[in-house]
C-alpha positions in Angstrom: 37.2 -25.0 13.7 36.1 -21.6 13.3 32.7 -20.5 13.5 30.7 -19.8 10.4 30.2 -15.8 9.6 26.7 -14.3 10.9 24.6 -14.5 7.9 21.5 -11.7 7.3 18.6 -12.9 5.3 15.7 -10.9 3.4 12.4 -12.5 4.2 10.3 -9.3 3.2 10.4 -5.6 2.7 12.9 -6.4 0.2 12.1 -4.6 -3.3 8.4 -3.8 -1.5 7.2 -1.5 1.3 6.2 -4.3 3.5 6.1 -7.7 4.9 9.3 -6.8 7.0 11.0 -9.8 8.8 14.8 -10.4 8.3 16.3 -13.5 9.7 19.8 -13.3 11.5 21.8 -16.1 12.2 24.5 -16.3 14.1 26.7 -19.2 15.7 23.2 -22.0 16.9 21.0 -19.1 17.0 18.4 -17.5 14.8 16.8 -14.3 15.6 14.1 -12.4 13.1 13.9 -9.3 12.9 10.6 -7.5 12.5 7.5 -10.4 11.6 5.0 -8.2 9.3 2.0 -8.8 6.9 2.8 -7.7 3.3 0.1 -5.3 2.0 -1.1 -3.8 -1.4 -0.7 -5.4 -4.6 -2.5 -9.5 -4.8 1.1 -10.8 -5.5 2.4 -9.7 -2.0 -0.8 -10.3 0.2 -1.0 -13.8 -1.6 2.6 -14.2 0.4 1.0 -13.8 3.3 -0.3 -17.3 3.1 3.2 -18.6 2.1 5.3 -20.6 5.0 8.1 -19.0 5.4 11.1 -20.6 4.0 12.4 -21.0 7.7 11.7 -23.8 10.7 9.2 -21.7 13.1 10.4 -24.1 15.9 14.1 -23.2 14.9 13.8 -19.5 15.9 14.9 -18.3 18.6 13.9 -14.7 19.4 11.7 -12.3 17.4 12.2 -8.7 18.1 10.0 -6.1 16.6 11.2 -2.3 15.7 7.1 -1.2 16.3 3.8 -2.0 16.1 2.7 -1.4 12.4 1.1 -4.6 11.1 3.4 -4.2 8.0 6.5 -5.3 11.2 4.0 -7.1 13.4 1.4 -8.6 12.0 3.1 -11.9 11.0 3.4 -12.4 15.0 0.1 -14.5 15.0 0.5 -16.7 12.1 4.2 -17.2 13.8 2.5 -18.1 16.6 -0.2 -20.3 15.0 2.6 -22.1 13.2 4.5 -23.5 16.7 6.7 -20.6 17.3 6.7 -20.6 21.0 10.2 -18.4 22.1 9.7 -14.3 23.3 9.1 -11.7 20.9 10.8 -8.8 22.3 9.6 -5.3 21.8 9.7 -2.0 24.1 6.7 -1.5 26.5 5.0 0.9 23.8 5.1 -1.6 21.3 3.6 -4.2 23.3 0.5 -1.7 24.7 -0.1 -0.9 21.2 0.5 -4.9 19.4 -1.9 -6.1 21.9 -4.6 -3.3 20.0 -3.5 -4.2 16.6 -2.9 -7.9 16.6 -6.5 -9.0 17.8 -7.7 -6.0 15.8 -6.7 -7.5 12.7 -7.6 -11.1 13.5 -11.3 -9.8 14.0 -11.0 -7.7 10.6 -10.0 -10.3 8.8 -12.8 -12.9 10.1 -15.4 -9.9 9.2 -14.2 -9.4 6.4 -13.8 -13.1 5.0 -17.3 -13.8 6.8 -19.0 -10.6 4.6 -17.3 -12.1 1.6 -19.0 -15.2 2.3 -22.3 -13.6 2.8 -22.6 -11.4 -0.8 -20.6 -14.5 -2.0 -17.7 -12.0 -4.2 -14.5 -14.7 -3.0 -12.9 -16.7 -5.1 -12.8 -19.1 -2.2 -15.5 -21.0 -0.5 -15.3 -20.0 1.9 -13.6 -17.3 2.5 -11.1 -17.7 5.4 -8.7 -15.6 7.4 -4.6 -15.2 7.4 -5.4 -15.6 11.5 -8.6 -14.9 13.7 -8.7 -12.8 16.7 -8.0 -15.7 19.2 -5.1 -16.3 17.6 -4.1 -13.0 18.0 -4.9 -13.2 21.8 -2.4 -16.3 21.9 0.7 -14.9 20.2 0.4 -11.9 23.3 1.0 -14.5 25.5 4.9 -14.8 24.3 5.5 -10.8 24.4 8.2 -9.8 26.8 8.2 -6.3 27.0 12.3 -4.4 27.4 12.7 -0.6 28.2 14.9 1.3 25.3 18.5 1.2 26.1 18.0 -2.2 27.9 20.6 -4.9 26.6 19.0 -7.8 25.5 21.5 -11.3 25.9 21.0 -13.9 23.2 23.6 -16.2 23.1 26.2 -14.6 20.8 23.4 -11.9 20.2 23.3 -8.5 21.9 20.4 -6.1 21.0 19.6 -2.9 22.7 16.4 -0.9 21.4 16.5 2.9 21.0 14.0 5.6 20.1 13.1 5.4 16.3 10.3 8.8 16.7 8.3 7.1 14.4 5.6 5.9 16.7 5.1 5.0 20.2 7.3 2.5 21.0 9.3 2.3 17.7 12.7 1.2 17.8 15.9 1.0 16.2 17.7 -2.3 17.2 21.1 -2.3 17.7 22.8 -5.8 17.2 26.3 -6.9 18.5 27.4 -10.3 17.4 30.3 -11.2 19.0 31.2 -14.4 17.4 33.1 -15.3 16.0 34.3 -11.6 15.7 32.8 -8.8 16.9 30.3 -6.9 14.2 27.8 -4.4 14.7 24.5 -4.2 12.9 21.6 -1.3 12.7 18.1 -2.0 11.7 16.5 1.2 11.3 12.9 0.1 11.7 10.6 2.8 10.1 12.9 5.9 11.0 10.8 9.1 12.0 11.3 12.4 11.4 13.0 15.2 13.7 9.4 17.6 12.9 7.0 15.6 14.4 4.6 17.5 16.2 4.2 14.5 19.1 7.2 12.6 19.4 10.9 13.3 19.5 13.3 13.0 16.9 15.4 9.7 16.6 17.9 8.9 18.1 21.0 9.0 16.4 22.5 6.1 14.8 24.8 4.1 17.0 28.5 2.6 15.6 27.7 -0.2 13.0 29.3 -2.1 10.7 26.3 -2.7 8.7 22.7 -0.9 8.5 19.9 -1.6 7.3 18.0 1.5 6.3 14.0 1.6 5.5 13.8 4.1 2.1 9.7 4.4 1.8 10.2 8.3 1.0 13.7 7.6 -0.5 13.1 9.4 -3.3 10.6 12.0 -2.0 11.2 15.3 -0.1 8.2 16.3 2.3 6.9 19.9 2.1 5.4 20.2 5.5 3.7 23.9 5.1 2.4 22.9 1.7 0.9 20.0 2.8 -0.5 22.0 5.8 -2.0 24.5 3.3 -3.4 21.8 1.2 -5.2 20.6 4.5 -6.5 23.7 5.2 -7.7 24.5 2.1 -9.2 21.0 1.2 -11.3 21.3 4.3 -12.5 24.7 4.4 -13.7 24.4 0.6 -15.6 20.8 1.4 -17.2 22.3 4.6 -18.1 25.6 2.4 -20.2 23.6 0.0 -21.7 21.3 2.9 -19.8 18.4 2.2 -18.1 15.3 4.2 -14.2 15.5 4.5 -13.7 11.7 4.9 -9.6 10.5 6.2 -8.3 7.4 5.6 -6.0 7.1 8.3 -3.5 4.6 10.0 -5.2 4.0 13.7 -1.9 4.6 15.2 0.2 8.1 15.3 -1.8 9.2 11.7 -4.9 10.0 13.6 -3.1 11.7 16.6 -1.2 13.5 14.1 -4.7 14.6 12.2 -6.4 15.4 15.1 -3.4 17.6 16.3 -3.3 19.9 13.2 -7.2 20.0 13.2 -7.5 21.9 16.6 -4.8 24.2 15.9 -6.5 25.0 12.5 -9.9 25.2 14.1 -8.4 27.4 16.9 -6.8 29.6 14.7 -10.5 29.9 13.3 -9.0 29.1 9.6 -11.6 26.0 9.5 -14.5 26.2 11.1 -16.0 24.2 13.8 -17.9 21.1 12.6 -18.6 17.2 14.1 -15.4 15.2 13.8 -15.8 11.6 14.5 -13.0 9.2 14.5 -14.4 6.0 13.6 -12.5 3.5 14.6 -12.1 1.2 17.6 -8.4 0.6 17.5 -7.5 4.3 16.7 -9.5 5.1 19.6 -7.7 2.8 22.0 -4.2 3.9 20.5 -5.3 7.8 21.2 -5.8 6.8 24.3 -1.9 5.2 25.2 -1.0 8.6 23.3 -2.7 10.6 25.9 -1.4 9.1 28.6 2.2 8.8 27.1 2.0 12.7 26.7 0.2 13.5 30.6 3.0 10.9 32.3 6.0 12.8 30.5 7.7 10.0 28.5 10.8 10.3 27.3 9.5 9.4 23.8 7.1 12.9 24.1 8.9 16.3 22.6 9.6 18.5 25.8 7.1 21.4 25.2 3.9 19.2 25.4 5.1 16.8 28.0 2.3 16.6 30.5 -0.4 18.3 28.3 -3.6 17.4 29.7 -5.9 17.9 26.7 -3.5 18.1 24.2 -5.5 16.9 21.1 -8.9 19.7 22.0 -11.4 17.6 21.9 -14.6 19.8 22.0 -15.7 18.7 18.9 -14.9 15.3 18.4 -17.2 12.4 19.0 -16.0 9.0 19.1 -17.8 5.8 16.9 -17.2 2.7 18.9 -20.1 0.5 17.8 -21.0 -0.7 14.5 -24.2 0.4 14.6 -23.0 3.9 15.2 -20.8 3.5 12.3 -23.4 2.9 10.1 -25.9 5.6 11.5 -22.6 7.7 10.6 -23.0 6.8 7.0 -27.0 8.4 7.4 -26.0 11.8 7.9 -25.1 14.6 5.8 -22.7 17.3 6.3 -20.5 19.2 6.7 -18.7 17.2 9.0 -15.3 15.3 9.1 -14.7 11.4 8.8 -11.5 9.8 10.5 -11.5 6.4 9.9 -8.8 3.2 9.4 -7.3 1.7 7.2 -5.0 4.4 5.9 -4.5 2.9 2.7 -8.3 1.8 2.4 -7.5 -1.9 2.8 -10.0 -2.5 4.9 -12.0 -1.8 7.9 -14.8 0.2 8.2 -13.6 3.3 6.2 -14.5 1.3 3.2 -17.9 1.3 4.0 -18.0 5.7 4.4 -16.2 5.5 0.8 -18.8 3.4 -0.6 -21.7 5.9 0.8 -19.6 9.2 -0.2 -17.0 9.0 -2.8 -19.8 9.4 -5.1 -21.2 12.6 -4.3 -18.3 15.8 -5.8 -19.4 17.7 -2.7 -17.2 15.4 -0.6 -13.8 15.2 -0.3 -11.1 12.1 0.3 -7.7 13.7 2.1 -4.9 10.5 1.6 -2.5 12.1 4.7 -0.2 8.6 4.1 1.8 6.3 1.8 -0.3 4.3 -0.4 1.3 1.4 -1.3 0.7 0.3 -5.0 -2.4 -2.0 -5.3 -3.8 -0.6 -2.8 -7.5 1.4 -3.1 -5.7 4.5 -1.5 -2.9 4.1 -4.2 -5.7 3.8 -6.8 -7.8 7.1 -5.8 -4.3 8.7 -5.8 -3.7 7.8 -9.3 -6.9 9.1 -10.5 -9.1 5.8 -10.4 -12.7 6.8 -12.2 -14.5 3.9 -10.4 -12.7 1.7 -7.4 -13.7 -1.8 -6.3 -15.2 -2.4 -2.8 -17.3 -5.0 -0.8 -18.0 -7.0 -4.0 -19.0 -3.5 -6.1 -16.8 -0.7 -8.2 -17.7 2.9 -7.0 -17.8 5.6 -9.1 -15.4 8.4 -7.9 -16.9 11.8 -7.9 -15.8 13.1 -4.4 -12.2 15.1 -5.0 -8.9 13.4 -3.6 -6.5 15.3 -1.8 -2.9 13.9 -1.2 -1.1 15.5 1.9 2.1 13.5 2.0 4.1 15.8 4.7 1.6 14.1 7.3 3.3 11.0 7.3 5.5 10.0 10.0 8.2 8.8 7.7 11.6 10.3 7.3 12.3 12.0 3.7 15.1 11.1 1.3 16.6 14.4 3.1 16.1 13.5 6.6 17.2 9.7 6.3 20.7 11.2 4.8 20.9 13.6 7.5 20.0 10.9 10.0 22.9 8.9 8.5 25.5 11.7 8.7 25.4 11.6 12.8 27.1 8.2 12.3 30.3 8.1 14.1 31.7 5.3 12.1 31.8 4.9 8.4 29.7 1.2 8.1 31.0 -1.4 5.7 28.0 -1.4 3.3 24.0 0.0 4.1 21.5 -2.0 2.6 18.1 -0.2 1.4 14.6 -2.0 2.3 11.1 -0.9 2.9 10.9 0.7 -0.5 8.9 0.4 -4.0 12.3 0.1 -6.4 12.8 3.7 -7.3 12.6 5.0 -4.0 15.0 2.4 -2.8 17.4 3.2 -6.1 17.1 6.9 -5.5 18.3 6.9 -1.9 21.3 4.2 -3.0 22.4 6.3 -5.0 22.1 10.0 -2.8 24.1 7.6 -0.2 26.4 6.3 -2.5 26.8 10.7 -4.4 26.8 12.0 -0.6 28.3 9.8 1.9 31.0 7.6 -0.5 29.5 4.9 1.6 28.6 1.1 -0.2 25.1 0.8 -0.7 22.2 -2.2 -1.7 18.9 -2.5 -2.7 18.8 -6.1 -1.6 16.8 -9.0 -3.3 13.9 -10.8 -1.7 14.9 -14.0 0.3 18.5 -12.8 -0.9 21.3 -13.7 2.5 24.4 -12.3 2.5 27.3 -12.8 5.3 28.1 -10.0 7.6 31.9 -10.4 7.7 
């Protein structure tokens, strides 16, 4: 009897941004890839708390593109929940999971623990997805592989390559070879060739089928307006003696931030004021990006490999304690605020919006996606008041989008990405996208490359033949 065809099902980031996990199984065994949290809007957090509509015990491997808790931070739950096999990630990944994962366990006790205390939950009490042990416990089954390194799973081959998106991020290549040989790509979140850190992707390897991420699918950055916007956006908040505050992912965002701060402050176009990154877990990820950059790493761009102090940091003062985080909020300015989450989702940043979104001398710069139902998303759109530890905020302060910071490809570069294919794959399907960025880059691929495209459903399979 033959064996059944693979079959490739969408557990998340299917018709949304996040939650990415997608289960493939193939022959007696079941590998996910990618185990993330869904963020934003109630509907998809509420997931979060959903089993998933799979046997924990019955997987066999978890491999993770990168370290963004919208692809990892599922891991613990997993974990929680009996899953006991190897989650496979590079060496990058795993130095910056083992930051993230206990990172968001403790957020989420604090932050169910505060709800308790002003008593603004619906549930009494308040818990957490996962707490912080747990998060310690799911390192335990992390078994680091180098990019390019083949991976043997049974009738599952997967070799990770450099995705530029972050440290660490991967594209996995997967070669099933039963009960015929096919190819498949998973694209992770796929950088972009300009970043000022890492270097660009690598280029897609021979697959039968992709599976392409489309969060700026239907956006084009403009890197040197978004640079102006910056500039300007700082220099008039500093001007009138006001508080630039940055909502920023703790990983690659805040390096990124940082970078294009000191060349603007040594090119004397802002001038030079306190900037404190307030955040414990960006802290510790600047720290793996220093070193990546001083040892050389392949991942680095060539011109700043071995850079000793390549993020200047004369002026910047780091907030590691709580209590220095909330003498931050007793100070005036002018002065500079970067602080996580990058969407406002939580974390301590809430607590600088609270104290200065009120004031119109300050200014919040959004440098990221904001994913809708989100409080970033919300300031985006123009929110007059925004809800926060149990109270709404009025919104005086001015918001600034900069959206050629992010680390994402662009509708352009994900179609130029694809075009270094050296084989024509049997169909792409589009994830990691709200619907019309997903529907706009189906259809460029469809216009430009002839090739068969999806927007998949959620929980949709479909059999790679």
């Amino acid at each position: 009897m033959n064996a059944p065809a693979p079959i490739l099902r969408f557990l998340g980031a299917a018709g949304t941004v996040t939650g990415s996990k997608f289960l493939l199984t193939a022959g007696d065994r079941r590998v996910l890839v990618d185990c993330g949290l869904f963020q934003g809007l109630k509907q998809l957090r509420l997931m979060n708390w959903q089993p998933l509509p799979v046997d924990v015990h019955g997987i066999d491997a978890v491999l993770l593109t990168h370290a963004h808790l919208d692809h990892s931070g599922y891991v613990p739950a997993l974990v929680r929940d009996g899953f006991s096999a190897k989650v496979i990630s590079t060496p990058g990944t795993h130095s910056l999971c083992r930051i993230l994962l206990p990172d968001s366990g403790h957020l989420q006790e604090e932050e169910a623990d505060y709800a308790n205390a002003k008593g603004y939950s619906r549930h009494s009490p308040a818990l957490p997805l996962y707490t912080e042990r747990d998060a310690w416990n799911s390192l335990d089954c992390f078994s680091p592989v180098e990019f390019d390194t083949k991976v043997e799973l049974g009738p599952i081959t997967a070799q990770f390559l450099p995705a530029g998106h972050i440290v660490g991020a991967s594209l996995i290549s997967i070669e099933i070879n039963s009960p015929r040989r096919k190819r498949i790509l998973f694209s992770g979140d796929l950088g972009r060739p300009t970043h000022p850190i890492l270097r660009p992707p690598a280029p897609p390897p021979a697959a039968d089928v992709i599976v392409i991420e489309s969060t700026y699918g239907d956006r084009i950055h403009d890197d040197a307006a978004s640079l102006q916007r910056f500039e300007a956006a700082i220099s008039k908040t500093l001007e009138r003696g006001g508080v630039v505050i940055i909502p920023s992912f703790a990983v690659d965002r805040t390096e990124v931030i940082l970078h294009h701060l000191a060349r603007l402050r040594d090119a004397g176009a802002i001038p030079s004021v306190p900037i404190f990154v307030d955040s414990p877990m960006a802290l510790a990820a600047l720290k793996i990006y220093e070193e990546s950059i001083a040892r050389g790493s392949s991942e680095i761009r060539a011109d700043i490999a071995h850079a000793k102090s390549f993020f200047n940091d004369q002026d910047l003062t780091e907030i590691k304690t709580l209590a220095a985080s909330i003498e931050l909020n007793s100070m005036s300015g002018p002065m500079i605020i970067i602080s996580a989450s990058g969407m406002a989702s939580g974390g301590r940043v809430l607590h600088h919006l609270k104290r200065r979104l009120p004031d119109r001398r300050n200014t919040v710069i959004l440098v990221g996606y904001q994913a809708a139902g989100t409080r970033g998303r919300s300031l985006l759109d123009g929110a007059s008041m925004v809800k926060m530890l149990g109270d709404y905020v009025p919104v005086a302060a001015e918001i600034v989008d900069v959206p050629g910071f992010s680390s994402h490809a662009d509708q352009r570069e994900i179609l130029d990405w694809l075009k270094l294919a050296t084989v024509r794959p049997q169909i792409v399907y589009i994830v990691h996208g709200e619907p019309p960025a997903s529907e706009a880059l189906r259809a460029r691929i469809s216009q430009e490359l002839g090739w068969n495209a999806v927007v998949p459903r959620n929980l949709e399979q479909v059999r790679i033949d």
